[in-house]
C-alpha positions in Angstrom: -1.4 45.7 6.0 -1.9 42.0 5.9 -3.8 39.9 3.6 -5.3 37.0 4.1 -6.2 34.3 0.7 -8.7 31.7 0.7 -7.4 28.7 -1.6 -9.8 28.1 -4.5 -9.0 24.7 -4.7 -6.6 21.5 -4.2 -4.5 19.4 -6.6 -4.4 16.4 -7.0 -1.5 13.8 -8.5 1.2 10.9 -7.6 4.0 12.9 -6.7 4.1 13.2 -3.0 7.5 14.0 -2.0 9.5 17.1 -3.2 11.8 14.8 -5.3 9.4 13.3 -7.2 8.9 16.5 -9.2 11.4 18.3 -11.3 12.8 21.9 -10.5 10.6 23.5 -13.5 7.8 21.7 -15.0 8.7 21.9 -18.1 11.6 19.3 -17.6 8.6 16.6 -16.9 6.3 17.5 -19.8 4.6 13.9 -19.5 3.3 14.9 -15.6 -0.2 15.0 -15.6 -2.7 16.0 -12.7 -6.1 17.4 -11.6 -6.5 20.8 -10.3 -9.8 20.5 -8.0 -11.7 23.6 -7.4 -13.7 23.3 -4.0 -17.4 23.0 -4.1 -20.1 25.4 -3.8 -18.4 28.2 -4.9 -20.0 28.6 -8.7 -16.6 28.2 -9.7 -17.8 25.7 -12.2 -19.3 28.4 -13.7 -15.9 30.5 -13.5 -13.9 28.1 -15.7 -16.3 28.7 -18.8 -14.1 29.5 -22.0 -11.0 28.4 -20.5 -10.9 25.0 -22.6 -9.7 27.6 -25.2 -6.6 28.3 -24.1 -3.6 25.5 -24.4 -2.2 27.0 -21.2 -2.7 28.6 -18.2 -0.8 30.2 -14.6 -1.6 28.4 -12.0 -0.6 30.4 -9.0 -0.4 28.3 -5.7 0.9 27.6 -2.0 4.3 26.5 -1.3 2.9 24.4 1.8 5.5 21.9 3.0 8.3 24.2 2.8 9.9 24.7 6.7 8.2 28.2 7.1 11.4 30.0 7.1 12.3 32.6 4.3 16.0 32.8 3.0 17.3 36.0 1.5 19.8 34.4 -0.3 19.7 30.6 -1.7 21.4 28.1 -3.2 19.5 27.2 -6.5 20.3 23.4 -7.7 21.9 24.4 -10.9 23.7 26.4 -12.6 24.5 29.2 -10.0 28.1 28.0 -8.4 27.1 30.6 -4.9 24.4 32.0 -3.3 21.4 34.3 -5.3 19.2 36.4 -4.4 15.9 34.7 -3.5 13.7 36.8 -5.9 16.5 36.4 -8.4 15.4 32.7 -8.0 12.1 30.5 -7.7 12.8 28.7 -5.0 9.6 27.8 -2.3 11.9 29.4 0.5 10.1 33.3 0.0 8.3 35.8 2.2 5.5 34.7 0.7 5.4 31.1 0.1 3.1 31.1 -3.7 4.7 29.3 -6.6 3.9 30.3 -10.1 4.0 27.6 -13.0 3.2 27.6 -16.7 1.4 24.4 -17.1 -0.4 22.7 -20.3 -4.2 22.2 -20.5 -5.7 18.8 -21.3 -9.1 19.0 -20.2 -12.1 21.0 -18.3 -14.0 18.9 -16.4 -17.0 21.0 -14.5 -14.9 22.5 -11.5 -12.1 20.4 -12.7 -8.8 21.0 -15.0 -6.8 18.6 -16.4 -3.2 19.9 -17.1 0.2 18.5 -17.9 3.8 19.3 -17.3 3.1 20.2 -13.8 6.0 20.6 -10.8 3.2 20.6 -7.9 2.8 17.8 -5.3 -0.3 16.1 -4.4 -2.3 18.2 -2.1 -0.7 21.7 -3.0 -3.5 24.5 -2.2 -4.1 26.4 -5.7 -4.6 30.1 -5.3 -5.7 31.2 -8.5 -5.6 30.6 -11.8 -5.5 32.9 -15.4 -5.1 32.2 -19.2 -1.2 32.3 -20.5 -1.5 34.5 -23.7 1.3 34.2 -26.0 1.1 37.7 -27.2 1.7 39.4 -23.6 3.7 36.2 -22.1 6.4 35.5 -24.5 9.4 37.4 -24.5 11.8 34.9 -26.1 14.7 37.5 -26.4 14.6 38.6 -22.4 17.6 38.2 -20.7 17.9 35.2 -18.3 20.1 36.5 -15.7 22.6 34.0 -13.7 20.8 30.9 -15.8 22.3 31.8 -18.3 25.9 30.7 -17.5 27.5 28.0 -19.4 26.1 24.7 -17.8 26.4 21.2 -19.0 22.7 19.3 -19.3 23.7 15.3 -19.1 21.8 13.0 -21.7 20.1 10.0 -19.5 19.7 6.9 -21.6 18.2 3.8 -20.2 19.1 0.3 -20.8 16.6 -2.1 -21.8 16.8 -3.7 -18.9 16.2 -0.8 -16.6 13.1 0.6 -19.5 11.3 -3.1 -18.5 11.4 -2.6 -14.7 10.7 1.2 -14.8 7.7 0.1 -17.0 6.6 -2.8 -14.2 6.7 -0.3 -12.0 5.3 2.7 -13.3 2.0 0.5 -13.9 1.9 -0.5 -9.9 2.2 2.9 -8.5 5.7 4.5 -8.4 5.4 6.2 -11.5 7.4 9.2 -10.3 10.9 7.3 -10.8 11.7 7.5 -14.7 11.0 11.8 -13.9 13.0 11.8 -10.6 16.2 9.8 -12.5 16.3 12.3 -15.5 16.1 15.2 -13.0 18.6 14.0 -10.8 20.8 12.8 -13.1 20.4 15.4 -15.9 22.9 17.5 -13.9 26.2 17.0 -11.8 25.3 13.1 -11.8 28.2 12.3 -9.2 27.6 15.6 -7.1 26.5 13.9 -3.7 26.1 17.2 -2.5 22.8 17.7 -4.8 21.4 14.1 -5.2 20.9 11.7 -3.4 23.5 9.4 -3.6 25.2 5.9 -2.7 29.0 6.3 -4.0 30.8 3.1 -3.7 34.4 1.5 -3.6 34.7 -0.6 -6.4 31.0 -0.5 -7.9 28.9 2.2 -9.7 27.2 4.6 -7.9 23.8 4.6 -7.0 20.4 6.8 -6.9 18.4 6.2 -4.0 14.4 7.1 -4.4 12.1 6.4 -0.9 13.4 2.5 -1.0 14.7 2.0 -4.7 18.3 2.1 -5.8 19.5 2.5 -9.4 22.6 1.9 -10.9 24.2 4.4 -13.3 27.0 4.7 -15.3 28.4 8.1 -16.4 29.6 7.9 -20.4 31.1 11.3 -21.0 28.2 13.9 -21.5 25.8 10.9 -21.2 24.5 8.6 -18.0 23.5 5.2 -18.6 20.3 4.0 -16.5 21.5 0.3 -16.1 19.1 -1.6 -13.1 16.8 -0.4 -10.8 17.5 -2.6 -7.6 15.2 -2.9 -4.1 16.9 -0.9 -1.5 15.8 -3.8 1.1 18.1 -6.0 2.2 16.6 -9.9 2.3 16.3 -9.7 5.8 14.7 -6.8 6.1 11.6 -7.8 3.3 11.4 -11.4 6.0 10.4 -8.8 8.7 7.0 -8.3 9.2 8.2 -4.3 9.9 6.8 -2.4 7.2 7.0 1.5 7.6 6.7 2.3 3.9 3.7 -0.5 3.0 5.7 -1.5 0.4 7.3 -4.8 1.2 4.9 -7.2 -0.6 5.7 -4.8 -4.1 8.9 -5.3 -3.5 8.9 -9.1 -3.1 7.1 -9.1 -6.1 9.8 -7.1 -7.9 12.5 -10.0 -6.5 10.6 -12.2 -8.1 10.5 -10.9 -11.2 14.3 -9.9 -11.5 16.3 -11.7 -8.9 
């Protein structure tokens, strides 16, 4: 039998790209977003009495995955092989819907305000119900192949890097600060899992869309240092500008030479 679902709604955020959010949201507690229930649908009327609840399911549409499901998967910690795709929560399923425990902020008429999302801008929402802590929480299950031994890296930032994360966060690119402590929170010099610029001589960088930023690794620790433009002076003289974000970036030079 198949089934056919009707989205209920749309969300709505900054993170646009798969990295800019974190594996669980719960690693990005600060992410903040809009769920948008479509219009003329009383459903205005169905989100009466859920400013009550701190937190709710939101159950939604993996929709930029490649359409292919994987029986087995490689999750991005932890797990040193392959698991079991419903041992896991990765997008790649038979059915593509994502399930994530996020925080309420505020109801809005046909509008929620939550926080400490791991959704992207645009994901179709399916549904959405109350989390209740008395049939939720089961803080003594077992937690399978997650709970190997793993080592979780403290990311500290410099004050340098704090100012220009800060500059940029307030012109748009306020993913970064989340996407370096996810990134770096685990296997830091793993080019495998990050995206990565390892150099002879120099300190690795994290690239991010057309950012770089230089880390240090200090035993269980990785220092943020600089965030750097990933354009070379030639290439911010050309009037070529596939990411429309040359004249930012000019403005960043500027500002930190």
């Amino acid at each position: 039998m198949d089934v056919t679902f009707s989205p209920i709604g749309v969300f709505r955020c900054q993170a646009r790209y798969p990295y800019d959010v974190p594996r669980q949201g719960v690693l990005a507690a600060e992410n903040t977003g809009w769920i948008e229930l479509h219009e003329g649908r009383n459903f205005e009327t169905a989100l009466v009495d859920l400013d009550g609840f701190s937190r709710i399911w939101v159950l939604f549409l993996f929709d930029r995955n490649d359409g292919q499901w994987r029986p087995k998967v490689q999750p991005p910690r932890y797990a040193q092989h392959r698991i079991g795709v419903f041992a896991t929560r990765s997008p790649y399923r038979p059915n593509p819907i994502g399930l994530s425990c996020v925080e309420v902020l505020e109801v809005r008429g046909r509008c929620i305000k939550i926080q400490g999302h791991d959704l992207l801008d645009g994901t179709p929402i399916l549904d959405i119900k109350p989390y209740l802590p008395y049939a939720d929480a089961f803080p003594e299950a077992k937690a399978g192949w997650t709970a190997e031994n793993h080592q979780v890296n403290e990311v500290r930032f410099s004050p340098e890097a704090q100012g220009q994360l800060a500059w940029l966060a307030e012109r748009g690119v306020e993913c970064l600060v989340d996407f370096i402590r996810e990134q770096l929170g685990s296997e830091p010099l793993n080019a495998r899992r990050h995206r990565l610029i390892l150099r002879e001589d120099a300190l690795p960088l994290l690239a991010y869309r057309t950012w770089r930023v230089e880390f240090r690794v200090e035993g269980e620790a990785v220092q943020v240092l600089w965030v750097f433009s990933g354009y070379s002076p030639e290439e911010l003289a050309s009037d070529e500008d596939k990411y429309a974000d040359k004249e930012l970036h000019r403005r960043f030079r500027e500002r930190w030479p």
